[in-house]
ZATORMAR-663920 format. One record per atom (N, C-alpha, C): x, z, y; residue in one letter. Coordinates in steps of 0.05 Angstrom, whole numbers, padded with zeros to 5 digits, always signed. Layout:
BEGIN
XZYA
...
***
This chain:
BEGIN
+00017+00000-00024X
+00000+00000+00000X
+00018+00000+00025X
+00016-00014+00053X
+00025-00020+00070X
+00020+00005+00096X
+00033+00023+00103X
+00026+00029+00118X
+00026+00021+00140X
+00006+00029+00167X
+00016+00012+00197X
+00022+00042+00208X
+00039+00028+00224X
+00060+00046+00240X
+00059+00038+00273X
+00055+00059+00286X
+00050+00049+00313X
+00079+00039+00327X
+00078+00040+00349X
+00099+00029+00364X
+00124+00058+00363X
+00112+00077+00375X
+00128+00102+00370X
+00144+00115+00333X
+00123+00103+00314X
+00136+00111+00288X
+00155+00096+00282X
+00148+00063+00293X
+00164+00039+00295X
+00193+00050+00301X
+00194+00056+00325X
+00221+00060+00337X
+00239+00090+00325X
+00223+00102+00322X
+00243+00112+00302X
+00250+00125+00274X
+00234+00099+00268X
+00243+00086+00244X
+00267+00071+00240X
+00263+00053+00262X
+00287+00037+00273X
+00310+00056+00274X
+00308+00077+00285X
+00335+00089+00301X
+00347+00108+00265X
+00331+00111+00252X
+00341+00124+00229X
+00351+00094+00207X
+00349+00078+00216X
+00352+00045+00196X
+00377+00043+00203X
+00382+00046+00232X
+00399+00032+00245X
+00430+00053+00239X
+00425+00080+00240X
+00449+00107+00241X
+00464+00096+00222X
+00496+00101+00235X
+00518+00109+00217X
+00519+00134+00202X
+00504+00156+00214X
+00499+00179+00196X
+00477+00189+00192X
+00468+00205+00187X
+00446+00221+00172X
+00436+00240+00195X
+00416+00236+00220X
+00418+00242+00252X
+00394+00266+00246X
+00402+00289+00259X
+00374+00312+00259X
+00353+00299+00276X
+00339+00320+00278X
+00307+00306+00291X
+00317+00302+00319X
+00324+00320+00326X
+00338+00322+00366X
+00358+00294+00362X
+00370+00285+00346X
+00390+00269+00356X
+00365+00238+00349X
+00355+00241+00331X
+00332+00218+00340X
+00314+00212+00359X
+00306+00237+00367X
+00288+00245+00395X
+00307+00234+00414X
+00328+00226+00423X
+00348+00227+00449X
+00353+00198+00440X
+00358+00184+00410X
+00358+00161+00410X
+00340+00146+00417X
+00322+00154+00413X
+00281+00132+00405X
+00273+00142+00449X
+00286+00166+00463X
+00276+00167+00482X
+00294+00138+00502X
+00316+00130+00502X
+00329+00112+00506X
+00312+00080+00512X
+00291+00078+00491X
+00271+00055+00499X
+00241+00067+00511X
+00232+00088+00485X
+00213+00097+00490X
+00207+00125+00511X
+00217+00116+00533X
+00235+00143+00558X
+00201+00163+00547X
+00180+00158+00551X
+00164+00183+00553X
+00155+00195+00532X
+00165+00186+00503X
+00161+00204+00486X
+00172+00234+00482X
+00150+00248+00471X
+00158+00280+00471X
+00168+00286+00442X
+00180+00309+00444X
+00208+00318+00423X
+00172+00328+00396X
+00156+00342+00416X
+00139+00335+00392X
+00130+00317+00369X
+00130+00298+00389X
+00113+00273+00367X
+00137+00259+00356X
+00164+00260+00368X
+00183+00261+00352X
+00184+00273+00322X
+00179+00289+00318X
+00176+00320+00296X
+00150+00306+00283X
+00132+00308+00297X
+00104+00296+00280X
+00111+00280+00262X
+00115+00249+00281X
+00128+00216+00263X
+00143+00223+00235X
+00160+00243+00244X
+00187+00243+00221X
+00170+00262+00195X
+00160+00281+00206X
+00132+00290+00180X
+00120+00271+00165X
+00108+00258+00179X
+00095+00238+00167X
+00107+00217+00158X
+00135+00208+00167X
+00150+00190+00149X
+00152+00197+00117X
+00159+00221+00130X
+00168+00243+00096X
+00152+00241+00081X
+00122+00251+00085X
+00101+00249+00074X
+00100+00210+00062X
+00107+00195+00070X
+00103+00170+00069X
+00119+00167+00043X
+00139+00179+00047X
+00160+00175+00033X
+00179+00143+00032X
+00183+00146+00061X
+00197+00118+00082X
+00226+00132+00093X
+00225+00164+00088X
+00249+00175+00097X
+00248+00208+00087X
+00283+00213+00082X
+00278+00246+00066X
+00291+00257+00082X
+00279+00284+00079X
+00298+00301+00093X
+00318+00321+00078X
+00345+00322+00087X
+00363+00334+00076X
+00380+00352+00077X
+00362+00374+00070X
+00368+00400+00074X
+00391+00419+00081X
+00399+00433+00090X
+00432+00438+00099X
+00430+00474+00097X
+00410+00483+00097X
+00414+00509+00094X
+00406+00521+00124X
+00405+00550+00122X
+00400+00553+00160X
+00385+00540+00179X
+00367+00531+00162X
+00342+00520+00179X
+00359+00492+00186X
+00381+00479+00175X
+00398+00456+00189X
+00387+00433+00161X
+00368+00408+00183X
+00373+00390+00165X
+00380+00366+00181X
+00371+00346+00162X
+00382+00320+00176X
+00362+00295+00153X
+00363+00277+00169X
+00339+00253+00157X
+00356+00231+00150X
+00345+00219+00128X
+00364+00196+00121X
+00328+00174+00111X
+00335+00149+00119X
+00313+00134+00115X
+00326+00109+00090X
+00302+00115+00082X
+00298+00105+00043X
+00291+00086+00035X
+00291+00062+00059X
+00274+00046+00051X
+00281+00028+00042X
***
């Protein structure tokens, strides 16, 4: 099944496709704000839930509340 992805899930989707590394939520939020200047660090956090849930990207756990997202697709 295809999901649709808005313009905001779009982009950082993109910005997790595109990483040389494995970027926390804040370092995606500061990437994806670069085009999309008015998105909030919220819906940042939302998207990446719901990627997970999609299972389009995992998250990878570090201990101390420290993770980091790598996309699976």
């Amino acid at each position: 099944m295809e999901e649709i992805l808005n313009t905001n899930a779009r982009a950082v989707l993109e910005v997790l496709r595109v990483s040389q590394k494995h970027p926390t939520a804040f370092d995606v939020y500061e990437a994806v704000r670069l085009t999309r200047h008015r998105i909030g660090l919220a819906t940042v956090y939302r998207i990446l839930h719901q990627l997970t849930e999609q299972g389009l990207i995992k998250e990878l756990a570090y201990g101390s509340g420290y993770s980091c997202l790598k996309w699976i697709c």
